[in-house]
C-alpha positions in Angstrom: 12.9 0.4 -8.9 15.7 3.0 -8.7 15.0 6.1 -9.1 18.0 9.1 -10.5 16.4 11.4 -7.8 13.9 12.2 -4.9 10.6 14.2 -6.0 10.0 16.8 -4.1 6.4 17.4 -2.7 4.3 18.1 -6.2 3.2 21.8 -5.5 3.6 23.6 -2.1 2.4 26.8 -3.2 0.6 28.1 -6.9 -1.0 26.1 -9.1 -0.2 22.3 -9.4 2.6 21.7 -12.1 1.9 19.5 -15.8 4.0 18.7 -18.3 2.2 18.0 -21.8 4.8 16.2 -23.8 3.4 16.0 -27.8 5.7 16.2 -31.2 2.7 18.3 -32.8 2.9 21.8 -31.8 -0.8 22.6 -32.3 -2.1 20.2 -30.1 0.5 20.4 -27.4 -0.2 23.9 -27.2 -3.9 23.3 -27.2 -3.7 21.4 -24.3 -1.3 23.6 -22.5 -3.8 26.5 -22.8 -6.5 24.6 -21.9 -5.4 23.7 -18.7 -3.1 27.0 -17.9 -5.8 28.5 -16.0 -5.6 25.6 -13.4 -2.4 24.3 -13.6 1.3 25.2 -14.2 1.7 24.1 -17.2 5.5 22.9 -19.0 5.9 21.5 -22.4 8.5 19.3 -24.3 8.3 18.5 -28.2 10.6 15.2 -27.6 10.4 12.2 -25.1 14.6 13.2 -24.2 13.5 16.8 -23.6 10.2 15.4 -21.6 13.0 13.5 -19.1 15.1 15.7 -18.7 12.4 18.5 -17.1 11.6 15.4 -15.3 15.3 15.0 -13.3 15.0 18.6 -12.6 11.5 19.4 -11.5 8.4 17.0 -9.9 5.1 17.0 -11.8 1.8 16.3 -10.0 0.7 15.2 -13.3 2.1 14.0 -17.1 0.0 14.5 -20.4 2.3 12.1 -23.1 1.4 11.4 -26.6 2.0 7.4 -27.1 2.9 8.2 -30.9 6.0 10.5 -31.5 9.5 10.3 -33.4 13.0 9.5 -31.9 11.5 7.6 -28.6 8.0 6.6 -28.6 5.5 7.7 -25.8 5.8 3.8 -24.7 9.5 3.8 -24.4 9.4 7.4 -23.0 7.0 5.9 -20.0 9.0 3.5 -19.3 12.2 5.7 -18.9 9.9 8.3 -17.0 9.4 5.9 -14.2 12.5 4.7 -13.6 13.0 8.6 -12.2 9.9 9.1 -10.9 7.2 6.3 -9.9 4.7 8.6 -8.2 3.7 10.9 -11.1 0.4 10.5 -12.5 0.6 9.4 -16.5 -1.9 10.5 -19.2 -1.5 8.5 -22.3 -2.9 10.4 -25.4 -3.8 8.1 -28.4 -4.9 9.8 -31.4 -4.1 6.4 -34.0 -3.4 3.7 -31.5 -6.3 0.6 -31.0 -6.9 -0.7 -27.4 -4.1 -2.6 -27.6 -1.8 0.4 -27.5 -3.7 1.6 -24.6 -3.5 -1.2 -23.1 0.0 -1.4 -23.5 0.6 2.0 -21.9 -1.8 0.6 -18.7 1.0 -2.0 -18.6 3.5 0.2 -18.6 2.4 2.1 -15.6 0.3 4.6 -16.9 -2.1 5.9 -14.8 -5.1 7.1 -17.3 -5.7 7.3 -21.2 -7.7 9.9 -23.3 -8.2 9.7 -26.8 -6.9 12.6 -29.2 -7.9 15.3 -29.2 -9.4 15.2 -25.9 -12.6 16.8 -24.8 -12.1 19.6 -22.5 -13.8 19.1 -19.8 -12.6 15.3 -19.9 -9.6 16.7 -20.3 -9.3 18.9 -17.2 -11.1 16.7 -15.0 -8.5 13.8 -15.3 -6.0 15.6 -14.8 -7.5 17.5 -11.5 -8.3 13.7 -10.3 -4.5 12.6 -11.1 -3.1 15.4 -9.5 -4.7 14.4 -6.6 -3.8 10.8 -7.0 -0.3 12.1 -6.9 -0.1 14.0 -4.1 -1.5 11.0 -2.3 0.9 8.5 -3.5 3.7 10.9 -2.7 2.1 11.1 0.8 2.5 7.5 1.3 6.0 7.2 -0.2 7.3 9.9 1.9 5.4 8.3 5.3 7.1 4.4 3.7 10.2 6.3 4.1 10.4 7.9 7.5 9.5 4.6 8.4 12.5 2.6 7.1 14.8 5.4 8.4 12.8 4.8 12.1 13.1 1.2 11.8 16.8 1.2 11.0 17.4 3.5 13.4 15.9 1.5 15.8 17.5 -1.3 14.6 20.8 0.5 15.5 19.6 1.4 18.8 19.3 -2.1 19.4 22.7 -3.2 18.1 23.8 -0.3 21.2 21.6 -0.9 23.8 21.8 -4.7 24.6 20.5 -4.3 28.1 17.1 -3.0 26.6 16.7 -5.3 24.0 13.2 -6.1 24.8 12.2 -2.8 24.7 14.0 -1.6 21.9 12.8 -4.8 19.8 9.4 -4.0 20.9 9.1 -0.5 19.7 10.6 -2.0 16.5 7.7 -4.0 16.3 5.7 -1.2 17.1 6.9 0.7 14.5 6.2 -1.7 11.8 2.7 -2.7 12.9 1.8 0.6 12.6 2.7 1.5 9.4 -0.1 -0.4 7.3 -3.1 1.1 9.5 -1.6 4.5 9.0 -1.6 4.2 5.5 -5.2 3.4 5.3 -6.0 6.7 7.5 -3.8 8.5 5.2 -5.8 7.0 2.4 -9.1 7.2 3.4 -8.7 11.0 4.6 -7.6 11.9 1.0 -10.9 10.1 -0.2 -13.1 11.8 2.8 -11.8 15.2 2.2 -12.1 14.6 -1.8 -15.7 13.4 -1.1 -16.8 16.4 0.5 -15.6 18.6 -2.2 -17.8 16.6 -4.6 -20.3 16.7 -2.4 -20.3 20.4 -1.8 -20.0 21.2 -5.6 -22.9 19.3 -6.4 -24.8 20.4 -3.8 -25.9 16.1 -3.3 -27.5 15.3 0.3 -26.0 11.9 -0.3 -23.5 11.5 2.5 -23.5 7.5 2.3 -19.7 7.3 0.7 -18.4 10.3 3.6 -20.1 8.0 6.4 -18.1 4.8 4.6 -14.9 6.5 4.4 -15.0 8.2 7.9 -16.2 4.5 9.7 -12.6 3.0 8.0 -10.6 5.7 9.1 -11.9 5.6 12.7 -11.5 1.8 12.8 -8.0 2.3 11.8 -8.0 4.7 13.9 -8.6 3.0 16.7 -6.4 -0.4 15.7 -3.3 2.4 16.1 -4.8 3.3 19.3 -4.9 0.0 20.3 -1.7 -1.4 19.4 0.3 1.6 21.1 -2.0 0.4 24.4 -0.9 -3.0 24.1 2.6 -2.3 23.7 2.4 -0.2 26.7 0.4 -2.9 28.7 2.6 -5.8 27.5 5.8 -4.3 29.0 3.8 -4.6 32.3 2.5 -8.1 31.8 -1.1 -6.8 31.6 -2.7 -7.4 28.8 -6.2 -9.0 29.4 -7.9 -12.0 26.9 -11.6 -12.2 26.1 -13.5 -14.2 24.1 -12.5 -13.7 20.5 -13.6 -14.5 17.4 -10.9 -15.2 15.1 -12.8 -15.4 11.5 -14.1 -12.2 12.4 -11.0 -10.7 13.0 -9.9 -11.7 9.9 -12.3 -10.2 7.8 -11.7 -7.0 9.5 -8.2 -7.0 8.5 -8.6 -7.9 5.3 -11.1 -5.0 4.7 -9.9 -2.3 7.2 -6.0 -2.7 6.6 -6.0 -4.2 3.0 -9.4 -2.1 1.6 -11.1 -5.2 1.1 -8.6 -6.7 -0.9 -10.1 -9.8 -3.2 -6.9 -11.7 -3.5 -7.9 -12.6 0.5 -9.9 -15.4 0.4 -11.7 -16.3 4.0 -13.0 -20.0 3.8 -14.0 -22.6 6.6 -16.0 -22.3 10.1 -18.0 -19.1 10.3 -16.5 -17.9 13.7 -13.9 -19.3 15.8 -13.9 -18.2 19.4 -10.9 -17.7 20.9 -9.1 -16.3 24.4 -7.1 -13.8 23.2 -6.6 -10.3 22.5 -8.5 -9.2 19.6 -5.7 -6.9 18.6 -3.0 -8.6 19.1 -4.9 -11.0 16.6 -5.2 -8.5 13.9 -1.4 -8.1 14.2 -0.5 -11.5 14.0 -2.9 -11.4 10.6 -1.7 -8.3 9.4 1.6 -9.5 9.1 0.8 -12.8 7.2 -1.2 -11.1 5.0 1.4 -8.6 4.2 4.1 -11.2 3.8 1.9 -13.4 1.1 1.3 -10.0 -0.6 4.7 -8.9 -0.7 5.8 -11.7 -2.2 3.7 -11.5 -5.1 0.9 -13.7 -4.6 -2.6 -13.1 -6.3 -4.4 -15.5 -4.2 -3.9 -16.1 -0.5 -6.3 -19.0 0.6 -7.7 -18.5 4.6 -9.1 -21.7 5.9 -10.6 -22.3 9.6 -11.7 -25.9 10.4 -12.8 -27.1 13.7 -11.1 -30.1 15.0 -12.4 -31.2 18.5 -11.6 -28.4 20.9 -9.5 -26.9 18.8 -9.1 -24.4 15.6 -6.9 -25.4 12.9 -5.8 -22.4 10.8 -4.1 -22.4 7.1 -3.0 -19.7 4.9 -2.0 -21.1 1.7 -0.4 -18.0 -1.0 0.4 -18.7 -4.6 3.7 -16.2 -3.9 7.2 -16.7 -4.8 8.0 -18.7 -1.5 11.1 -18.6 1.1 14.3 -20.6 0.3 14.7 -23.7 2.3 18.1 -21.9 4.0 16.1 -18.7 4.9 13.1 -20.3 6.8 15.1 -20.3 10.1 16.8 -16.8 9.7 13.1 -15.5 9.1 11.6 -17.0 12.1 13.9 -15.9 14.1 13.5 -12.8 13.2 16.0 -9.4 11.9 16.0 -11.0 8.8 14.0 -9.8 5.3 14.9 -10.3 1.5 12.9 -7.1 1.1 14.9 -3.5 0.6 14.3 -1.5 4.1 12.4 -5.0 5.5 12.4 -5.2 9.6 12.8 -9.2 9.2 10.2 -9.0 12.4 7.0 -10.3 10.8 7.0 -13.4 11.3 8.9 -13.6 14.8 6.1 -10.9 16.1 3.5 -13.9 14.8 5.6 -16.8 16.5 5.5 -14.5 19.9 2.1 -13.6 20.0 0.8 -16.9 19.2 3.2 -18.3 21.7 1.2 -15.8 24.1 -2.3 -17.4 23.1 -1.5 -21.1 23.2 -1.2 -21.6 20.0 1.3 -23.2 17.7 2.9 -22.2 14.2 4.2 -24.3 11.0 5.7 -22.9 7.7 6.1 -25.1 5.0 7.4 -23.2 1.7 8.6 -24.0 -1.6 10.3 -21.5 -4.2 8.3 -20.5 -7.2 5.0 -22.1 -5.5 3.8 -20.4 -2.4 3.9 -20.8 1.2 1.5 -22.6 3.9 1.6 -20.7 7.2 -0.2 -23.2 9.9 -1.8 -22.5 13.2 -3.8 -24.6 15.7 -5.2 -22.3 18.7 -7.3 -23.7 21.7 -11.0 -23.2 21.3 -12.8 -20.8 23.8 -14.9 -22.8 26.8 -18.5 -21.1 26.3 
């Protein structure tokens, strides 16, 4: 999506800022007074007037009425987030059925209240989509320094021939990292929200702060991990233990995609392996992330035994890889995706090269891809 300019971070100091965008002057005032004492509040009588505060100024949250004249609050969301695609939306329906509602989900809305709203539902969605919006700002602004690392590096390489290894490797570094990150990002929002709950309502319930905290210390440690593997690698001394490979992808799937349904884990209950349990979860990670990025809703994880050895599948409903690019993406540097590395599937190639194991893609536009894998089973 392109956006006509950068948000700034939400609020650095005061009170977060809203804009309550209505055509009624009693009830946009209303609602502008009713969450002043909290929040920075702007207001706009027209959608036009509502986008242009939003080139000039970023909003932690937007209150927009779905029915007004000149551009509807529909239209007006969709123009909103082609210049901002962070901002929490608040659709108000005081007319509409659950079709328009429904409609305004669609469209990328974040939350809807019905007109007029009750105060304290009021307030309360918009503290929790303030909060929403700081954290997806978080994460764009961390997706960002990323890119710019990666190309850098990517440039570095381009220079620095006689260090290609290196520089390729810290690369790959460098985009490994990046999805574990954002879950500790994530999760610390959630903790930290969490205790505030938990200290308002004075609860001994500390079940969901235990949860949250266990995630971000797994991630943790998978960051940990794959900066001491990096290091180890370069030395040739990374050490293989008996692995199991169905566990280790059920730990990706719920500690670096939150658990994510569209991940279907089928087959043989464990798998042991030889291998490195974290170079594993890399090697996953990245097919996961592919089949994900390229739209698919269901990614299919099989793992049958086949005499002494595992045969591995990942079959993704997604938008599939053009017969012509196959090659140029397993080889690596090349991606279809905006600010891409191009090194996913050339890290999977390497590090199942490293355990023995062999790779297949088959791929078809429009229907998905199969990602195959047959790894030597573990002599118990």
């Amino acid at each position: 999506m392109v956006t006509e300019f950068t948000p700034a971070a939400t609020e650095t100091v005061g009170k977060p800022a809203v804009l309550v965008v209505d055509d009624e002057y009693g009830p946009r005032e209303s609602i502008a007074f009713t969450l002043s004492s909290e929040f920075a509040v702007d207001t706009a009588s027209r959608a036009n007037e509502a986008l242009h505060k939003l080139r000039q100024k970023a909003y932690a949250t937007v209150v927009l009425d779905i029915r007004m004249p000149e551009m509807d609050g529909i239209r007006a969301l969709e123009e909103l987030r082609k210049i901002d695609a962070d901002v929490s939306v608040i659709m108000l329906t005081g007319y509409g059925t659950l079709h328009t509602a429904q409609q305004a989900m669609v469209g990328g809305a974040n939350q809807y209240l019905r007109k007029p709203p009750d105060v304290n539902e009021l307030i309360e969605a918009v503290r929790k989509q303030t909060a929403a919006t700081k954290l997806r700002r978080q994460q764009t602004e961390m997706n960002r320094r990323t890119q710019e690392m990666n190309e850098a590096l990517k440039q570095e390489i381009q220079k620095a021939e006689p260090h290609i290894w290196q520089s390729r490797a810290s690369v790959e570094l460098v985009h490994d990292l990046n999805n574990p990150l954002t879950v500790v990002i994530g999760y610390a929002t959630l903790l930290a929200e969490e205790a505030r709950t938990l200290a308002k309502s004075g609860t001994v319930d500390h079940g969901k702060l235990l949860e949250y905290a266990a995630v971000v210390e797994r991630a943790a440690e998978y960051c940990r991990h794959l900066s001491e593997n990096w290091r180890m690698a370069s030395r040739n001394q990374v050490e293989y233990t008996t692995v199991d490979l169905c566990a280790v992808a059920r730990e990706v799937r719920q500690v670096i995609f939150f658990g994510n349904e569209a991940i279907q884990i089928e087959g043989e209950a464990s798998a042991p392996v030889r291998g490195s349990s974290f170079e594993l979860m890399r090697i996953f990670q990245n097919l996961f992330k592919n089949a994900l990025e390229a739209g698919a809703t269901k990614l299919v994880f099989t793992v049958k035994r086949n005499a002494e050895q595992y045969e591995l599948s990942l079959v993704d409903n997604g938008s599939g890889i053009p017969e012509e690019a196959i090659k140029k993406v397993l080889k690596g540097g090349f991606s279809s995706k905006s600010g891409g590395t191009g090194l996913g599937l050339s890290i999977c190639r390497h590090l199942l090269g490293a355990h023995g194991a062999t790779f297949e893609l088959e791929s078809t536009p429009g229907a998905g891809t199969t990602v195959k894998m047959v790894f030597p089973a573990a002599k118990l």
